[in-house]
C-alpha positions in Angstrom: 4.3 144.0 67.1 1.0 142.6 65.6 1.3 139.3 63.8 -1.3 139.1 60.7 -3.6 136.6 60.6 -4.0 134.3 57.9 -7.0 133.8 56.0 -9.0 130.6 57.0 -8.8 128.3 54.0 -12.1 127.9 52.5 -13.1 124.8 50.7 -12.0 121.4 51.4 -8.6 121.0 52.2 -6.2 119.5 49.6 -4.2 116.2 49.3 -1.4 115.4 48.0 -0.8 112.6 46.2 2.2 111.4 43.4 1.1 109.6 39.7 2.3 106.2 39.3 3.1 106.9 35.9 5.2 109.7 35.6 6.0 110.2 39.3 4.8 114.3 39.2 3.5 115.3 42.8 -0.4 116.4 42.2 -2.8 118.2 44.6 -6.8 117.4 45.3 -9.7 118.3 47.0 -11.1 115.1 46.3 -10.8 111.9 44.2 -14.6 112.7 42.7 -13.3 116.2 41.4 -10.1 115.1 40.3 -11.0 112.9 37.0 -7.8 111.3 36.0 -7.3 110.1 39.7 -4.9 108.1 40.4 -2.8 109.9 38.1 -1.9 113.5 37.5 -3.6 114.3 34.0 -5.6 112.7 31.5 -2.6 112.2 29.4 -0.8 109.7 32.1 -4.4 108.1 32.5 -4.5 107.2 29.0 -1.3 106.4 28.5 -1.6 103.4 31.2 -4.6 102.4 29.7 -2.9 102.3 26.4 -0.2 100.1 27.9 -2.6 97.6 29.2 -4.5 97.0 26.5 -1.4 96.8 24.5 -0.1 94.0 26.6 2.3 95.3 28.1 1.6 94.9 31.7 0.7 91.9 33.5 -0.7 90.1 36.5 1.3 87.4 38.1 -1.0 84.5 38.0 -0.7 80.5 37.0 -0.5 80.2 33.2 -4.0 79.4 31.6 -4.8 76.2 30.0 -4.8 76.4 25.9 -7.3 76.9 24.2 -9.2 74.5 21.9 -9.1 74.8 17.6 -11.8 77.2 16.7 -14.7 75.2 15.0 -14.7 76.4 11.2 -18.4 77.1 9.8 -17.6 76.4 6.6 -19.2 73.3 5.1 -17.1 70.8 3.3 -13.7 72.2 4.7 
């Protein structure tokens, strides 16, 4: 009985990883060749950057001060 060898795997070897958005388990060779990195597409990528921008995450911090009135330019307002 002869047992087959298996190919060597050429190439770097992959990593696994998991998005934080959707939660789909993802493979790479590395984080330069995978573009949407952390996440498992461009779609999930832009779709968190949507939600920041939109406001709706946040960063647990100390409240910020108010801001001053804007100054008006207009003369004799």
């Amino acid at each position: 009985m002869s047992k087959k060898s298996e190919p060597a795997p050429s190439g770097p070897p992959l990593k696994h990883g998991r998005c934080p958005r959707c939660g789909k388990a993802f493979t790479y060779t590395t984080i330069a060749n995978h573009k949407p990195f952390p996440f498992c597409s461009a779609r999930c990528r832009e779709v968190d950057l949507g939600n920041w921008l939109a406001g709706r995450y946040s960063i647990p911090g100390e409240p910020l001060p108010p801001e001053p009135p804007a100054e008006h330019d207009h003369e004799g307002t």
